[in-house]
Wavefront OBJ file of the C-alpha trace (Angstrom):
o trace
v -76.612 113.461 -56.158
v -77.893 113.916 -52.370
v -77.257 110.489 -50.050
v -80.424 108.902 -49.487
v -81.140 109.048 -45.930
v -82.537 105.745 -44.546
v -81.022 103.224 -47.138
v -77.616 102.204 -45.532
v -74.767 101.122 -47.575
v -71.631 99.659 -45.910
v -68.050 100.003 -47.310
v -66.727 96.465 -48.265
v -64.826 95.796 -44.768
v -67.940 96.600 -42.910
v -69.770 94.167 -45.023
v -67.472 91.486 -44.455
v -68.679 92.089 -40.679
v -72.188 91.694 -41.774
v -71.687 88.237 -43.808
v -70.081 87.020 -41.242
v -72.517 87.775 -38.616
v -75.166 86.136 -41.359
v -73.113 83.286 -42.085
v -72.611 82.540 -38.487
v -76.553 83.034 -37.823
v -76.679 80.615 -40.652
v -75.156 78.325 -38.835
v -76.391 78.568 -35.838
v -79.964 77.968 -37.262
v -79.165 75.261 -39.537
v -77.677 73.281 -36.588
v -81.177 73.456 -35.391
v -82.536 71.815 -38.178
v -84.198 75.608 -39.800
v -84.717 75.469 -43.594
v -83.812 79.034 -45.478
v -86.223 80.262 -47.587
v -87.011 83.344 -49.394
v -90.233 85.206 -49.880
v -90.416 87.901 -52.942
v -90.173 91.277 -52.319
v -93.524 92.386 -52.937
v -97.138 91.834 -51.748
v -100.606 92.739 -52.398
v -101.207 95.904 -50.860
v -104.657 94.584 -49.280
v -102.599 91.785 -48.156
v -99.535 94.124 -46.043
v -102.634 96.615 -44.887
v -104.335 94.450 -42.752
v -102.642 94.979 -39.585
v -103.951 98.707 -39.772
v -101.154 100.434 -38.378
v -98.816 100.765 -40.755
v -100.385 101.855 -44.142
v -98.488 105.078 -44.052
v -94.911 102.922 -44.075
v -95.668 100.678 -46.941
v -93.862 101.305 -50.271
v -96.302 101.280 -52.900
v -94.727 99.904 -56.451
v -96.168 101.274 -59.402
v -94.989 100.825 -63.192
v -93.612 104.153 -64.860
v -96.286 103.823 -67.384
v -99.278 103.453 -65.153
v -101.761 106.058 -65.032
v -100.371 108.146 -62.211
v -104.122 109.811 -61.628
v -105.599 106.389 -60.492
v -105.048 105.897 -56.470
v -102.837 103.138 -56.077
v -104.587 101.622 -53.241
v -107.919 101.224 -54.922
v -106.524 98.915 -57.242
v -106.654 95.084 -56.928
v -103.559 94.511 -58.322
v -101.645 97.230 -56.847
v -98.537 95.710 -55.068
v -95.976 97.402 -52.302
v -92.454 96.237 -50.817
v -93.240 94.078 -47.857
v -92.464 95.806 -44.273
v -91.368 92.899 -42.508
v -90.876 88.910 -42.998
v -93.681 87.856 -41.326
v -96.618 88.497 -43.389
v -94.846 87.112 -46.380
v -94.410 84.321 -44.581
v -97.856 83.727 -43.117
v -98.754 83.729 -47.231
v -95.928 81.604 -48.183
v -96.962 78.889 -45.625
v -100.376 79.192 -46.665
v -99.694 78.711 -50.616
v -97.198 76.136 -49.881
v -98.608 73.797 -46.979
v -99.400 71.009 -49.532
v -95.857 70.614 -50.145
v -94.284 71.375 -46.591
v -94.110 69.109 -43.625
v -95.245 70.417 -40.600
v -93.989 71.141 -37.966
v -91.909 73.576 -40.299
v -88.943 75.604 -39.136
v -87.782 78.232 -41.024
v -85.081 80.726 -41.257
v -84.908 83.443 -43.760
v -82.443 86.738 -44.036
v -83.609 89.411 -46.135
v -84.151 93.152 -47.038
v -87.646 94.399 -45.820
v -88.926 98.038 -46.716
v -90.429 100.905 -44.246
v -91.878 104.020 -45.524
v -91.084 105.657 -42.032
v -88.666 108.767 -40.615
v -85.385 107.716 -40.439
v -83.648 107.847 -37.273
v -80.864 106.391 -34.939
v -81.639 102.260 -35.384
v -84.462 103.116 -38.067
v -84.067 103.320 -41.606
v -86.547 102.805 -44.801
v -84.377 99.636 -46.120
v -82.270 97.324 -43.401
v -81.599 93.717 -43.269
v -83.611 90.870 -41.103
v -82.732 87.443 -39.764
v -86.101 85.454 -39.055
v -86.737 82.068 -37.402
v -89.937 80.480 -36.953
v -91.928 77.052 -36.462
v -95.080 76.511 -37.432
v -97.615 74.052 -37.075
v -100.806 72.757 -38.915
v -103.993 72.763 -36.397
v -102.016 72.881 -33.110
v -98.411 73.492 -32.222
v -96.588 72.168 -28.907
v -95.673 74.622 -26.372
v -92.215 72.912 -26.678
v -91.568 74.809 -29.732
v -91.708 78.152 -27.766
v -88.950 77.003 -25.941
v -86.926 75.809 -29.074
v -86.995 79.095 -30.502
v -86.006 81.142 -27.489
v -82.922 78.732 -27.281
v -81.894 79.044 -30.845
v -81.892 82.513 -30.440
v -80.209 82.684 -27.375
v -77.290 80.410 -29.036
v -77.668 83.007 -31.955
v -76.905 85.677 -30.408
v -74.373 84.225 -28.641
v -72.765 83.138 -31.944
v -73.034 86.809 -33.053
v -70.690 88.652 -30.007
v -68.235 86.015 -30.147
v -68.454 87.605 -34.259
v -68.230 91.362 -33.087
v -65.492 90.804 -30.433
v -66.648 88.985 -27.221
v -64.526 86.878 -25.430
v -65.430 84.033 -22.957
v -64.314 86.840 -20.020
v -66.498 89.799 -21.703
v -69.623 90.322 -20.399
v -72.545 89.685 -23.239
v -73.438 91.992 -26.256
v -77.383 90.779 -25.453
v -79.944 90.080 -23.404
v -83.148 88.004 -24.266
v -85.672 89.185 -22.400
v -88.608 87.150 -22.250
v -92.053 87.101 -20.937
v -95.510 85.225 -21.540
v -98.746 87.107 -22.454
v -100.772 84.448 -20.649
v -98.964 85.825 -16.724
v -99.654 89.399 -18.104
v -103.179 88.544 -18.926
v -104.334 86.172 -16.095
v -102.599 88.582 -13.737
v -104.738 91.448 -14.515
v -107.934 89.092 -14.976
v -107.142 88.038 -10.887
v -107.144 91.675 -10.435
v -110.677 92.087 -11.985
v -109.132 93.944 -15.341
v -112.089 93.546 -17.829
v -109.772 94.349 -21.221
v -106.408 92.976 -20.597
v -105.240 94.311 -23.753
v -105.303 97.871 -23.035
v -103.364 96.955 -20.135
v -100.601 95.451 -21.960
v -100.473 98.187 -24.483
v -99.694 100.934 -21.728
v -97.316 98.082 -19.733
v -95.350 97.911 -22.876
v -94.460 101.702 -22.958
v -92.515 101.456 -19.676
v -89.056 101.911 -21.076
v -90.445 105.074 -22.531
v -92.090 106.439 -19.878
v -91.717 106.871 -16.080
v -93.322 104.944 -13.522
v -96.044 107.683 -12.807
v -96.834 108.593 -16.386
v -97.572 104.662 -16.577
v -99.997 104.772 -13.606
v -101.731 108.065 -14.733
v -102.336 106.207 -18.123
v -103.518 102.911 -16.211
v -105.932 105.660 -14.794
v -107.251 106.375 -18.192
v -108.067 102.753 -19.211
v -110.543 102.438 -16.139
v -108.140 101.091 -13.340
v -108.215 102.193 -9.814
v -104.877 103.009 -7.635
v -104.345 99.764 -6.322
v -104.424 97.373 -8.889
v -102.278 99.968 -10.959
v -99.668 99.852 -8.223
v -99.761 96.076 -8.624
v -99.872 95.757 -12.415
v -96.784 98.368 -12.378
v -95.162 95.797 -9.438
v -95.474 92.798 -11.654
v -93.910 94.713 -14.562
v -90.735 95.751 -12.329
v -90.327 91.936 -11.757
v -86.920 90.372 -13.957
v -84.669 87.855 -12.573
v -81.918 85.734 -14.526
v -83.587 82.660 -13.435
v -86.980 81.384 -12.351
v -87.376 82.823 -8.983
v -89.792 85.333 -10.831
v -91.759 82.925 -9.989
v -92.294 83.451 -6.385
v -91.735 86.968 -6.826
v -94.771 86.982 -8.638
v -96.558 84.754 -6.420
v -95.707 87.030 -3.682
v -98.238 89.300 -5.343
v -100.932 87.559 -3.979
v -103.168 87.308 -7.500
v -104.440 84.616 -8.493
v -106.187 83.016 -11.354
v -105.856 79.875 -13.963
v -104.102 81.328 -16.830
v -101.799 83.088 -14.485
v -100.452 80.001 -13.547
v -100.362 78.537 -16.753
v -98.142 81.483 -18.169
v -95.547 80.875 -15.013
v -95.139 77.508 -15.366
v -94.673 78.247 -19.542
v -92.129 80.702 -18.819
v -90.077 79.343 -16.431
v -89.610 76.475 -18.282
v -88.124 78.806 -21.519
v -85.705 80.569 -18.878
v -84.481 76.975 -16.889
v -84.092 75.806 -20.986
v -81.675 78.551 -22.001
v -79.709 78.729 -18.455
v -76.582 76.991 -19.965
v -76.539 79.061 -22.841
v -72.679 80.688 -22.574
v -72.254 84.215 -24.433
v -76.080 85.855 -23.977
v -78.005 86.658 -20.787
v -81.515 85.482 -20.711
v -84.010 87.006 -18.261
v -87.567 86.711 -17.374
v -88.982 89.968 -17.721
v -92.324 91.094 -17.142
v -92.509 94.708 -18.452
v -92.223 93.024 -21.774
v -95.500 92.756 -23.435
v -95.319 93.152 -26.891
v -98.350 95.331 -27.508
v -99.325 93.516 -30.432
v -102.689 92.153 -30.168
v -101.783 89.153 -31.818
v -99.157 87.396 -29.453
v -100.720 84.765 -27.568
v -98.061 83.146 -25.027
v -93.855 83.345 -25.109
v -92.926 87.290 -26.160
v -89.551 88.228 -26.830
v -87.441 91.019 -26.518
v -83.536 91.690 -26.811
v -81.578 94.688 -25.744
v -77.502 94.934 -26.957
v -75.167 96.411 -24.502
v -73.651 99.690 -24.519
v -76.425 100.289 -27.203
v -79.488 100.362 -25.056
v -81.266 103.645 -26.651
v -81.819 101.283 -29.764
v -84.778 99.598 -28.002
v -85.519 96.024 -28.713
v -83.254 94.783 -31.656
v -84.700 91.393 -31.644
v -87.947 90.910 -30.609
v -91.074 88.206 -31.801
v -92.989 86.001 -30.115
v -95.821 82.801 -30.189
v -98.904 83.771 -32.612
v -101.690 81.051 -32.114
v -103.271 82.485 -35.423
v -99.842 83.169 -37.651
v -101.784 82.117 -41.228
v -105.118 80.507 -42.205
v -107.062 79.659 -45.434
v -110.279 79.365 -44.063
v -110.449 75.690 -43.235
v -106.957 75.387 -41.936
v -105.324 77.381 -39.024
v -101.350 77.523 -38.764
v -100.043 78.140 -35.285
v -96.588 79.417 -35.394
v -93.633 80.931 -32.740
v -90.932 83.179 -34.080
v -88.404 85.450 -33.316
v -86.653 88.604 -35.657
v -83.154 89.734 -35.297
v -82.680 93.479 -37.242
v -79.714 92.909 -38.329
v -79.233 96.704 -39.894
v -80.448 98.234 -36.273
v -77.924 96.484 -34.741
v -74.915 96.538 -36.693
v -75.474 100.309 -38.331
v -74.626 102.199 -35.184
v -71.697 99.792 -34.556
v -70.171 100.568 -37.492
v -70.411 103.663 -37.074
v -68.857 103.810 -33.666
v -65.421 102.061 -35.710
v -66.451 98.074 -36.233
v -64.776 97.020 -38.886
v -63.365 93.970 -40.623
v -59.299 93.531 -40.563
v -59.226 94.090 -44.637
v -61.958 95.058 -47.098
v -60.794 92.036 -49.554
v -61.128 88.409 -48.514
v -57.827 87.897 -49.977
v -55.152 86.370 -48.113
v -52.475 85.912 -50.461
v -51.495 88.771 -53.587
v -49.559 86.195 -56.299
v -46.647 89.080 -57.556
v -46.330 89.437 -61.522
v -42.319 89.291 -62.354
v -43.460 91.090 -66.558
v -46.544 90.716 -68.475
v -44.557 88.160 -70.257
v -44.896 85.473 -67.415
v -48.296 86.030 -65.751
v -49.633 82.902 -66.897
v -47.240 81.683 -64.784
v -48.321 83.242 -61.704
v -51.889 82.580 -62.651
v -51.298 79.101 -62.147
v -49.836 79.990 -58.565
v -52.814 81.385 -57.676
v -54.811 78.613 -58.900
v -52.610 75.889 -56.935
v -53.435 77.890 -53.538
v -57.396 78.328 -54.596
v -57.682 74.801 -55.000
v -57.361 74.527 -51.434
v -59.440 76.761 -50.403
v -56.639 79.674 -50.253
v -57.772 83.427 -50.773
v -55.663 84.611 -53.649
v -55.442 87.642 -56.265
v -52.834 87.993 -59.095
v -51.142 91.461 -59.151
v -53.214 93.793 -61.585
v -49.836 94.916 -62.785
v -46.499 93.993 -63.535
v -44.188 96.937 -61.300
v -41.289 96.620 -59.498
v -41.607 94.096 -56.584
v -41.979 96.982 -53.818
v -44.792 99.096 -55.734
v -46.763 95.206 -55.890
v -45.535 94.898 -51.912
v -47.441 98.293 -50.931
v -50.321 97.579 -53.350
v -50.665 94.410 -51.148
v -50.571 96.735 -47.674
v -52.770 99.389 -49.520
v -55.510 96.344 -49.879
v -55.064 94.958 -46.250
v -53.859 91.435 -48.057
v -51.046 89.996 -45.430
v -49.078 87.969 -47.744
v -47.146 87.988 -51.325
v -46.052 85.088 -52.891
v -43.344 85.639 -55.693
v -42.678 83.548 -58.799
v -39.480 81.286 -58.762
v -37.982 78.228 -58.472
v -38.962 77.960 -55.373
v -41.706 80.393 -55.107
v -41.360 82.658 -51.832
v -43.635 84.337 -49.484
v -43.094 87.486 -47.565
v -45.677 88.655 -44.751
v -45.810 92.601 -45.400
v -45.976 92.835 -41.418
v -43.050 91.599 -40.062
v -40.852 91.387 -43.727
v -40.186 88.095 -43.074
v -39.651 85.919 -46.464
v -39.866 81.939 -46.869
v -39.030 79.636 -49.747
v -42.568 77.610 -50.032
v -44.245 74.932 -51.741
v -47.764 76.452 -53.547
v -49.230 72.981 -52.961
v -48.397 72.115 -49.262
v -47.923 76.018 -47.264
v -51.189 77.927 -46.090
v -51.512 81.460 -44.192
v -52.077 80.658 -40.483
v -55.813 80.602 -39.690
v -55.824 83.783 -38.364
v -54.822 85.601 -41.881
v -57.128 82.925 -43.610
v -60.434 85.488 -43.659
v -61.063 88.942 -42.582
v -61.324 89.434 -38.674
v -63.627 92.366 -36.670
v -62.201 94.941 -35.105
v -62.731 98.123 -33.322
v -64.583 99.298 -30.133
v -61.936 97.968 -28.088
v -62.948 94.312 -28.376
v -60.953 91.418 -29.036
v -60.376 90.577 -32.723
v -62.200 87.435 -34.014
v -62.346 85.505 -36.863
v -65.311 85.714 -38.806
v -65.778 81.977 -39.450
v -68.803 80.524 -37.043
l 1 2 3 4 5 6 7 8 9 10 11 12 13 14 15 16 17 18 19 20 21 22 23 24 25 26 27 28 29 30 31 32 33 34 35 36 37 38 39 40 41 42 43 44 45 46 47 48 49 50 51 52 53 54 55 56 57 58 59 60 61 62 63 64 65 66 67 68 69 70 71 72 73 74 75 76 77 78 79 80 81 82 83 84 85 86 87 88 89 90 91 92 93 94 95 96 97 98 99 100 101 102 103 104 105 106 107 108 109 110 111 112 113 114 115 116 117 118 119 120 121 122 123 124 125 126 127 128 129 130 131 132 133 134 135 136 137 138 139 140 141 142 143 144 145 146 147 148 149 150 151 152 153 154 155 156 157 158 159 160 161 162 163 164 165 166 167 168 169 170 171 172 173 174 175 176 177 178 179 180 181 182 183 184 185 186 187 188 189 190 191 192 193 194 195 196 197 198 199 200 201 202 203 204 205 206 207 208 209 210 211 212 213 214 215 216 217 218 219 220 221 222 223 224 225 226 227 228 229 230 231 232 233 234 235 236 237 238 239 240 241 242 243 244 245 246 247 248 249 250 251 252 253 254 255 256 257 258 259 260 261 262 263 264 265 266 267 268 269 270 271 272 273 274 275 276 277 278 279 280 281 282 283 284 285 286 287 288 289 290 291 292 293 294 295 296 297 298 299 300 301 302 303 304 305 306 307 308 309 310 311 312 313 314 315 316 317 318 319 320 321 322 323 324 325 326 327 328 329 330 331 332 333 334 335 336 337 338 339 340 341 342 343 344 345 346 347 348 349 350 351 352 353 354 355 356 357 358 359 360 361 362 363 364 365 366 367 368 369 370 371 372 373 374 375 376 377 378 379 380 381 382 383 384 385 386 387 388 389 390 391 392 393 394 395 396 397 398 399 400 401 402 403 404 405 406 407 408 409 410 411 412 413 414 415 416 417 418 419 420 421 422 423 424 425 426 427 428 429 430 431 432 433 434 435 436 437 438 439 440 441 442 443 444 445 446 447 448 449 450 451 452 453 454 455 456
């Protein structure tokens, strides 16, 4: 059978990177207070086609026995895989408010599904790591500023996983901007639809400088407030002295200043955040209509031609029932896009078995025996596998090296362990000795990096 291209499936080392870079997300988030949840996998198809965009990626789900002649989308009950985390959640929230207190901060890992071409950081099934709060009626601006720092400690969490040490430069950069400086900036300039503004700003890693002004052209916009909308975009700084820079400028008008003051209070917030570099910048707009304040995007070094791999922002308007409006600020890591094409480049986990320890079987005859060895060093939390089969001491030695597992412990009176690296051999006690932390779980390596161990 042909390999499905799109739907990524990592060999067991490379998924022992992955949990770990979940488990130290996990957390990370939880530290913070986030409650996990998880939304089902499907949604009405009404429901995941009301952004507009993106009916020709949805994943329609239809029962082998349904009449294939009726169009699935004409049906009420018709149902598809949901495309991201975020409109399941805006349901969830709404279904669920009676029984949540707000405001409610979330977290949530899971597959999502996209019916699209894959390519280099794209694929039809792949792995997200969401955080959000949301409030009921209103939600402080505070909460903008939460978010971007859990996320900045997130991804800080995740290069010391893949290999960064406190000397290595970072593996990301949050880059964040506010929609309210993009929009009150062109409104001082006179723009009449700011969002057709954004929507061309945002395409400025993708296209030149000129192509940029040329489209400007096209939404109505003379030369000169081009030139300055394309200056404001070329503004990033690691702290807030975007600020003046913007200033400098010489635009002015209400929201603008609102959105300045917003965001350099999210970049002074995250300035002490070690292992991720945070910077204000304004070419990030987020062309999603929706967005109504803090936008997010990350880039991962070395890795740039990914584009954003986490990337979210404040949504004034996440859900609503009619009567009831719920605010909400959030932030998605792709956790596929990012770790896919590092895997690929040779990041790995030191073993593809969590084992530490393989307990040797002396005959058939005695491996009840060396069952109960392996039970003594689970009990405290010990990695261990019994020997599948009774062979000569040196076939069960390589079997061990074969399966990455650093240490065999042989029945006896006393038992001994031997690390396969070095040869050495101790006499031990199965109740008092334990691998040295290092051994204890798989570590990453590859790209050159320093090894780590996968525990947050």
């Amino acid at each position: 059978m042909a390999k499905l291209s799109g739907f990524p499936e990592l060999l067991p080392a490379d998924r022992a990177v992955e949990v770990a870079v979940v488990d130290a997300l996990r957390h990370v988030f939880e530290l913070h207070g986030f409650a996990n949840v998880e939304t089902r996998a499907v949604e009405p198809v009404e429901t995941l086609l009301r952004k507009g965009e993106i009916d020709k990626e949805v994943y329609v789900v239809r029962r082998i026995h349904d009449d294939a002649s009726v169009e699935v989308g004409s049906r009420s009950d018709a149902l598809a895989l949901h495309f991201d985390l975020t409109v399941p959640f805006a349901r969830y929230v709404v279904e669920n408010a009676g029984k949540l207190a707000f405001p409610f901060r979330r977290y949530q890992v899971q597959k999502v599904w996209r019916g699209e071409r894959p390519q280099q950081g794209r694929f039809r099934e792949f792995t997200q790591a969401d955080i959000d709060i949301v409030g009921d009626g209103t939600l402080p601006f505070h909460a903008d500023v939460e978010v971007a720092r859990v996320m900045a400690e997130a991804l800080a969490a995740v290069s010391r996983v893949l290999g960064a040490g406190p000397d290595d430069p970072s593996w990301f950069t949050l880059q964040v901007s506010n929609r309210k400086v993009l929009e009150g900036f062109y409104r001082g300039l006179g723009v009449a639809e700011p969002t057709a503004v954004m929507q061309v700003v945002d395409k400025l890693d993708k296209l030149p400088g000129e192509h940029i002004l040329e489209l400007l052209a096209e939404t109505g916009l003379d030369d000169d407030p081009a030139r300055a909308c394309l200056a404001l975009a070329e503004i990033s700084t690691e702290d807030t002295s975007f600020v003046e820079r913007v200033r400098a400028l010489d635009v002015q008008h209400p929201l603008l200043d609102e959105g300045l003051d917003e965001l350099a209070t999210v970049v002074a917030a995250c300035a002490d955040v070690e292992g991720v570099r945070v910077t204000a910048d304004l070419r990030i707009a987020r062309g999603l209509d929706y967005y109504t304040g803090t936008v997010f995007e990350t880039r991962m070094t070395g890795q740039e031609q990914l584009g954003s791999v986490c990337s979210g922002g404040r949504y004034d308007e996440l859900a609503s029932d009619g009567r009831r409006t719920y605010p909400g600020v959030g932030i998605s890591l792709g956790l596929s896009r990012l770790l896919v094409p590092l895997v690929a480049n040779g990041l790995t986990s030191s073993r593809p078995v969590p084992s530490a320890v393989l307990v040797a079987v002396t005959d058939e005859e005695s491996r009840a025996a060396s069952d109960a060895l392996a039970q003594r060093l689970r009990r405290r939390g010990i990695p261990t596998e019994v020997s599948s089969a009774a062979q000569k001491f040196g076939k069960q030695i390589r079997t061990a090296e074969r399966r990455g597992i650093p240490y065999v412990l042989f029945p006896g009176e006393p038992p001994s362990v031997k690390d396969i690296r070095t040869g050495d051999q101790v006499d031990v006690d199965p109740d008092t000795w334990t691998p040295p932390a290092a051994d204890l779980t798989p570590t990453v390596v590859g790209l050159g990096h320093h090894s780590k161990e996968t525990t947050p």
